[in-house]
N, C-alpha and C positions, 0 to 999 in steps of 0.2 A: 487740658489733655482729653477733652473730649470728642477727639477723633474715632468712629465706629464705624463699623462696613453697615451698612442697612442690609438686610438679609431681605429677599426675595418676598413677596407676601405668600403666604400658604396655597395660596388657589393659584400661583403662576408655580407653584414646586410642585404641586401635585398634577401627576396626567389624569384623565378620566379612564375609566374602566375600557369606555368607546376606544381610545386613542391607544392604549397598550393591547387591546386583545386588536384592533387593526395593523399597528407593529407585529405582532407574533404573525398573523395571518401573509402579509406581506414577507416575514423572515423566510415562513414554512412553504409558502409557493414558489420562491426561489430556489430554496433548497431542493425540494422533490424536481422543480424543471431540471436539473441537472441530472439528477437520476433519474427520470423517467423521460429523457427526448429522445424520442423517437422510437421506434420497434429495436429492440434490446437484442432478436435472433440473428440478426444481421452480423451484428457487430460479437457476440456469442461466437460464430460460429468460424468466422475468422480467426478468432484466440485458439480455437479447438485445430483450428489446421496448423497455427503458427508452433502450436504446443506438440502437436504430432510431428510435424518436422523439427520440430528440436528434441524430440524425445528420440527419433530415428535416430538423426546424423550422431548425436549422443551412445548410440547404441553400435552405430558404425565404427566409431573411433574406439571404442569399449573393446569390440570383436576384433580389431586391427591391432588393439596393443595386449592383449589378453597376454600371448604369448610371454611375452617381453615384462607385465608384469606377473605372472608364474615364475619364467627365471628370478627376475629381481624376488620374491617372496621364498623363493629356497635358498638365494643369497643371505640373506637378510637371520633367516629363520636359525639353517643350519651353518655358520660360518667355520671356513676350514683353519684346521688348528697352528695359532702361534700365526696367525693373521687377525688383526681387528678389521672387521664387516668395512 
């Protein structure tokens, strides 16, 4: 019954120092390319318009139903008597 897996010899299990900190280095330059390609104001300043028109039209339909929610919140708040809201 002496069937065993041979295990790896120590020098093929271990990386070198060289060969993991070249791994890291290759992780970390892919990573930052994603965040740093290309000039960032561009692309910045487009969110700032997209964010301004949604902050607007937001503020338009806000001013358009204001009314409508005032009535519903004196509905709601003072309900008249021997009626449930």
């Amino acid at each position: 019954m002496g069937t065993s897996l041979r295990q790896p010899a120590a020098e093929d299990r271990i990386m070198s120092v060289d060969q993991i900190l070249q791994n890291l280095e290759t992780q970390l330059q892919a990573w930052t390319n994603g965040l740093w390609s290309g000039d960032p104001l561009p692309r910045l300043r487009e969110e700032e318009k997209r964010l301004t028109r949604e902050a607007r039209q937001r503020a338009d339909v806000l001013a358009r139903h204001r009314g409508g929610l005032d009535g519903l919140r004196q509905r709601v708040v003072r309900p008249k008597r021997g009626r449930l809201c």
